[in-house]
C-alpha positions as CSV (number, residue, x, y, z in Angstrom):
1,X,263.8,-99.4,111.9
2,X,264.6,-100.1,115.7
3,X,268.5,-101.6,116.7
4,X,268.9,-104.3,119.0
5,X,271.0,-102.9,121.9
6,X,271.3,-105.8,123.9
7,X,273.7,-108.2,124.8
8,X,273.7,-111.4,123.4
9,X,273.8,-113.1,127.1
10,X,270.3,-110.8,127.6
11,X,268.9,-112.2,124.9
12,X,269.1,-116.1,125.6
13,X,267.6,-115.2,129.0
14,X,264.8,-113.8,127.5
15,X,262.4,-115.9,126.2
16,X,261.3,-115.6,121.9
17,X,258.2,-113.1,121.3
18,X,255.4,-115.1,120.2
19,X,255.0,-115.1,116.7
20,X,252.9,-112.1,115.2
21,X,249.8,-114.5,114.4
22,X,249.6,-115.2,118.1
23,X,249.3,-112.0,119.6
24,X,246.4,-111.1,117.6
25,X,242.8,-111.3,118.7
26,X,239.9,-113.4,116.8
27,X,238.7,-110.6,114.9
28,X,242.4,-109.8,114.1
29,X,243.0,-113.1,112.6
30,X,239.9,-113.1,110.9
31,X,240.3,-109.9,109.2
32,X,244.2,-110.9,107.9
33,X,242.8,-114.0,106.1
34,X,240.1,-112.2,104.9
35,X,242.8,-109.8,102.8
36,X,245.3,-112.8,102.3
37,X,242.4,-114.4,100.9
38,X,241.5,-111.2,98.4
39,X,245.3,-111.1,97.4
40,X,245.3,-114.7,96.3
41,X,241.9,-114.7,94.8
42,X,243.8,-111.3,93.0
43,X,246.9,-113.1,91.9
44,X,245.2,-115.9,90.3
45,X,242.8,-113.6,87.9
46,X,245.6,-112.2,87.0
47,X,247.6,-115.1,85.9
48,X,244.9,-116.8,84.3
49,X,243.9,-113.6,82.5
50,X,247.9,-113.4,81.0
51,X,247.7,-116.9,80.0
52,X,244.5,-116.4,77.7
């Protein structure tokens, strides 16, 4: 865990990181939806398999 050690007048000045999405490349991105896609398809056999 990293503390903020700034002043809150440094930190208006500053402009907002980009979101984490946006900083990574195209194979990146590609490889995140790839495992968000495996978790979901995960989470829905399990759901339908504890409603059978």
């Amino acid at each position: 865990m990293q503390l903020k050690l700034r002043f809150a007048e440094e930190d208006r000045k500053r402009p907002p990181d980009p979101p984490a999405w946006e900083k990574l490349d195209a194979e990146a991105r590609a490889e995140a939806l790839r495992r968000l896609a495996l978790v979901i398809a995960r989470m829905l056999t399990v759901r339908e398999a504890g409603h059978d």
